[in-house]
C-alpha positions in Angstrom: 104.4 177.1 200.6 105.9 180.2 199.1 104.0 183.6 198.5 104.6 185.6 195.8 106.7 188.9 195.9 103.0 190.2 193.9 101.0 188.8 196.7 103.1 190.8 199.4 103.3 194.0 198.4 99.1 193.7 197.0 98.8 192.8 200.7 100.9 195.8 201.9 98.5 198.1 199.4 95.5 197.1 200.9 96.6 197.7 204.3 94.5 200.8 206.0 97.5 202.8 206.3 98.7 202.6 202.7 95.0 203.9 202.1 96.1 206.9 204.2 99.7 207.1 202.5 98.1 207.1 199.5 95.1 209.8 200.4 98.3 212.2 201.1 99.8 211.8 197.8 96.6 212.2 196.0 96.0 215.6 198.0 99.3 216.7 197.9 99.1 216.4 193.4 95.5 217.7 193.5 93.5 214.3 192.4 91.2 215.6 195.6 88.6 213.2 194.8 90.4 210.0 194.7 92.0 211.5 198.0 88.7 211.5 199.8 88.3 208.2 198.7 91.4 206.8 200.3 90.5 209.2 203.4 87.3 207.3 203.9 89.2 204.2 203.7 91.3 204.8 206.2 88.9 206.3 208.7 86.6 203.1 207.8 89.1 200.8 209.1 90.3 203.0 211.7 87.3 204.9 213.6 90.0 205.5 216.7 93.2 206.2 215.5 95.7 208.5 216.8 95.6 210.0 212.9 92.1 210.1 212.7 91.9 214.0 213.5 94.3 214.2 210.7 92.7 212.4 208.5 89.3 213.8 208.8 91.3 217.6 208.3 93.0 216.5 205.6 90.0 215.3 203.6 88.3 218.7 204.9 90.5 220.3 202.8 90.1 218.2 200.2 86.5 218.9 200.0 86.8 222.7 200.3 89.4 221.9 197.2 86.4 220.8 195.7 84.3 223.4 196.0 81.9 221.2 198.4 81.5 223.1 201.0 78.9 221.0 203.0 81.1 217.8 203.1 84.3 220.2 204.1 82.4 222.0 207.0 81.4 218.1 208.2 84.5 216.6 207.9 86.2 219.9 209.9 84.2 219.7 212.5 84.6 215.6 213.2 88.5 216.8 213.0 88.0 219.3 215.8 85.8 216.9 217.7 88.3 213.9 217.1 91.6 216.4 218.4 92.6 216.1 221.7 95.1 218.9 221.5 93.3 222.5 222.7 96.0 224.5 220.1 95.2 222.1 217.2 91.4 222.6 217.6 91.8 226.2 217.8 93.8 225.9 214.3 91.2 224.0 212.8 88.7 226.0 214.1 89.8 229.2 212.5 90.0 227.0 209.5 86.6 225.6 209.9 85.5 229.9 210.3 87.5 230.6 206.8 85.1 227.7 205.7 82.1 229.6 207.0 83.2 233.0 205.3 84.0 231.3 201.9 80.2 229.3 202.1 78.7 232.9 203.1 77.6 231.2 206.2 79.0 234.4 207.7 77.5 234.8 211.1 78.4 231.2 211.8 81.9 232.0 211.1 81.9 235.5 213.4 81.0 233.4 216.1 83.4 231.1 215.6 86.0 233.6 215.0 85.0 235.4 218.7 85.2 232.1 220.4 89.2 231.8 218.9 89.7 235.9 219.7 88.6 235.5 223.6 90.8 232.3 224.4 93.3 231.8 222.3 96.5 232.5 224.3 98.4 232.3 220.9 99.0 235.6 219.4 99.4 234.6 216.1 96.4 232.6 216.0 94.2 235.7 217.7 95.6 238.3 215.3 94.3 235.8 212.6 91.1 235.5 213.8 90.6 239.4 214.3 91.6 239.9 210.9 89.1 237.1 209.5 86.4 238.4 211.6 87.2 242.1 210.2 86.1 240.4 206.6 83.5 238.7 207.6 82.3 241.7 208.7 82.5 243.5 205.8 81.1 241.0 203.5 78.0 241.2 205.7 78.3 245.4 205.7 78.6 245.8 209.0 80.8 248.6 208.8 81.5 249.4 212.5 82.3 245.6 213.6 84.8 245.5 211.1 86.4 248.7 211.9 86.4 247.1 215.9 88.3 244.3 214.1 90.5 245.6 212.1 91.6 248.2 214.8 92.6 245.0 217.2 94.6 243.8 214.4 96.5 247.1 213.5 97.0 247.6 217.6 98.4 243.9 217.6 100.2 244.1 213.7 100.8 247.5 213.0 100.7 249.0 209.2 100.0 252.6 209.9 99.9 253.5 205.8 97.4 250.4 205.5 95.1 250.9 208.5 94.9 254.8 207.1 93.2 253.4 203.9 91.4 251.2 204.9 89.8 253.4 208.1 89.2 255.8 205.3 87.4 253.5 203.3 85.2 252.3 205.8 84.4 255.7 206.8 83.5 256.2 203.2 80.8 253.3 203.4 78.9 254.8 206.6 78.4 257.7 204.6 76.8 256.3 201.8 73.7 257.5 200.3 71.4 254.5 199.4 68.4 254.7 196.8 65.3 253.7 198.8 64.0 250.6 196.7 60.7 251.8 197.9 60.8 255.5 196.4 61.8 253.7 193.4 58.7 251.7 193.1 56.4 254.3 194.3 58.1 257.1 191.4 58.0 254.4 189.0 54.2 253.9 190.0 53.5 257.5 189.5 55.2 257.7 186.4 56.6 255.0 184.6 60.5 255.3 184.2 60.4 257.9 186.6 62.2 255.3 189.2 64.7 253.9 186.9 65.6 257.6 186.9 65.9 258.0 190.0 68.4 255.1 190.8 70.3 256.6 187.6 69.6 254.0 184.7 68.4 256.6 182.2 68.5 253.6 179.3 66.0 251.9 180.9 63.9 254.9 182.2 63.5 256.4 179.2 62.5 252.6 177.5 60.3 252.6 180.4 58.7 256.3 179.7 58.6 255.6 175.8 57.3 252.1 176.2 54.7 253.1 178.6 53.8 255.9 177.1 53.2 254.8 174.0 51.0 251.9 175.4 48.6 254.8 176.9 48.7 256.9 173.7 47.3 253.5 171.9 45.0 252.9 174.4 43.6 256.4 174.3 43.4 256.1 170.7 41.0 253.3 170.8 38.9 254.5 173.0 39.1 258.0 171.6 37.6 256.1 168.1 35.2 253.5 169.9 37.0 250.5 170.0 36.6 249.6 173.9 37.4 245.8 173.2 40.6 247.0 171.4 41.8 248.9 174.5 40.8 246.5 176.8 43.0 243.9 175.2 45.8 246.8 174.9 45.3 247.3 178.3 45.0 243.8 179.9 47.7 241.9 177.9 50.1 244.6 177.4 50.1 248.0 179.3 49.1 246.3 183.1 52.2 243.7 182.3 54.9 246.5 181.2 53.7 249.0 183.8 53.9 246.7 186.9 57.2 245.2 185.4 58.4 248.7 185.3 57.6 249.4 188.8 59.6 245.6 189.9 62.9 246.9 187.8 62.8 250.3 189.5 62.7 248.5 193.2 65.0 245.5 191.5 67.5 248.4 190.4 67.7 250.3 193.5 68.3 247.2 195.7 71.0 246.1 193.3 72.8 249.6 193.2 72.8 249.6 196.7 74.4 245.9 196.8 77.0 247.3 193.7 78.1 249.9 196.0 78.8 247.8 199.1 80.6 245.6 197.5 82.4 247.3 195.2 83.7 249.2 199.0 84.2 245.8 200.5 86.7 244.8 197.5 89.1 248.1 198.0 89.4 247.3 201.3 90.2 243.3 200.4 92.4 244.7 198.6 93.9 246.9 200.4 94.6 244.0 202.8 96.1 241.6 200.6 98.5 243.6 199.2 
C-alpha cells in the first residue's frame, strides 16, 4: 500500500513541532494571533518540552503585541517558572517588569526590578533594571527613587551631559507648587468660579461667576416680586445643580493640573533618556 506524497507532508504539518515552526513564522511577520494559536498547540501537545520555556515567552510577546496585557503577564511568568536556566529567568523577568510598567501595574514591576538589581551578577542586565526602575519611578512621581535609580545607572553607564538634565529636571518636580484640590472646592464654595480661578482656568471661572450669578440675580428677582414657587423651582432644578457642579470642576481641575504637570515632567525626562 502506497501513501500519498499529500498524505506525508499533511502528516508532517500536523506534527506538534510544525505547530511551533509555524508559531515563529507567524510572530516573526506580525500575524500575533494566529501565532498564539500555534503556541498553544505546541505547548498542548508538549506540556514538558525542553522548548516549552520558549514557547510560553514567545507567545508572551505575542500577547504584549497585542495589546493584552493580562494573557502576556501569564504566559511570562509560566516562561520564568518553566526555565531552568537562573540568567534566562532573570532576562525574562526584567521583561515580565517592562510588562508591569507598560500595564501601569508599577509597583509590581519595582519589585520585580529590585529583585533583578540585588542578584543579578550580570552587569548589563543590572544597569537595565536600574534604568527601568528609574521610570517606573517616575511614572508613579516618586521623584527621589528615581533620582536613587538613575544615579546607579549614570555611576555604572556614564553620560555626564544626560544625567545633568535629567538631575535638573527632577529637581524641578520636588519643587513644584501644586493647587490644593481642596482650596479649590472650598473658594469655589464661597464664591462660584472663584476656584476655577484659582487653579488658572479663567474661561471656566468666569462661565462659572456669570452663570451662577445670574442664577441668584433671577432667583432674587422672584422672590423680590412674590413668586416663591418660581424661585424655588429656579433654585432646586437649576442654581443647587450648577453651583455644586461648579464646586466638583474646581476640585476636578486642580487634581488634573496637578496630574498635567507631573507628567508633562516625566515626559522630558523620557525624553531626555531616549535620545
Amino acid at each position: 500500500m502506497s501513501i500519498s506524497i499529500d498524505l506525508i507532508f499533511l502528516i508532517i504539518s500536523a506534527a506538534p513541532d510544525a505547530a511551533l515552526y509555524h508559531a515563529d513564522l507567524f510572530l516573526n511577520a506580525g500575524y500575533y494571533e494566529e501565532a498564539v494559536t500555534e503556541y498553544k498547540r505546541y505547548l498542548y501537545f508538549n506540556p514538558a518540552s525542553e522548548l516549552t520555556s520558549d514557547a510560553y515567552y514567545k507567545m508572551g510577546r505575542a500577547f504584549r503585541s497585542l495589546d493584552n496585557w493580562d494573557q502576556a503577564i501569564s504566559a511570562i511568568r509560566q516562561a520564568i517558572h518553566a526555565s531552568s536556566c537562573d540568567s534566562i529567568k532573570q532576562e525574562r523577568e526584567l521583561v515580565l517588569a517592562a510588562t508591569y510598567i507598560a500595564d501601569k501595574r508599577y509597583s509590581l514591576g519595582e519589585i520585580l526590578l529590585l529583585k533583578i538589581i540585588t542578584y543579578t551578577e550580570n552587569p548589563y542586565l543590572r544597569q537595565k533594571a536600574l534604568m527601568l526602575h528609574g521610570v517606573a519611578c517616575l511614572y508613579s512621581y516618586k521623584w527621589d527613587a528615581a533620582q536613587s535609580s538613575f544615579d546607579a545607572y549614570f555611576q555604572e553607564q556614564p553620560e555626564p551631559v544626560i544625567q545633568a538634565y535629567v538631575d535638573t529636571l527632577l529637581q524641578e518636580a520636588r519643587n513644584f507648587f501644586y493647587k490644593s484640590p481642596d482650596d479649590a472646592r472650598g473658594l469655589s464654595t464661597l464664591i462660584p468660579g472663584l476656584g476655577q480661578f484659582y487653579v488658572g482656568d479663567y474661561p471656566n471661572a468666569l462661565n462659572a461667576f456669570a452663570l451662577n450669578g445670574g442664577l441668584i440675580a433671577w432667583m432674587m428677582y422672584k422672590l423680590w416680586h412674590g413668586y416663591l414657587g418660581d424661585a424655588y423651582v429656579i433654585y432646586y432644578f437649576l442654581f443647587r445643580r450648577y453651583y455644586y457642579g461648579n464646586r466638583y470642576h474646581a476640585q476636578r481641575l486642580a487634581q488634573e493640573y496637578n496630574e498635567n504637570l507631573d507628567a508633562s515632567q516625566v515626559t522630558k525626562i523620557l525624553q531626555k533618556l531616549i535620545e
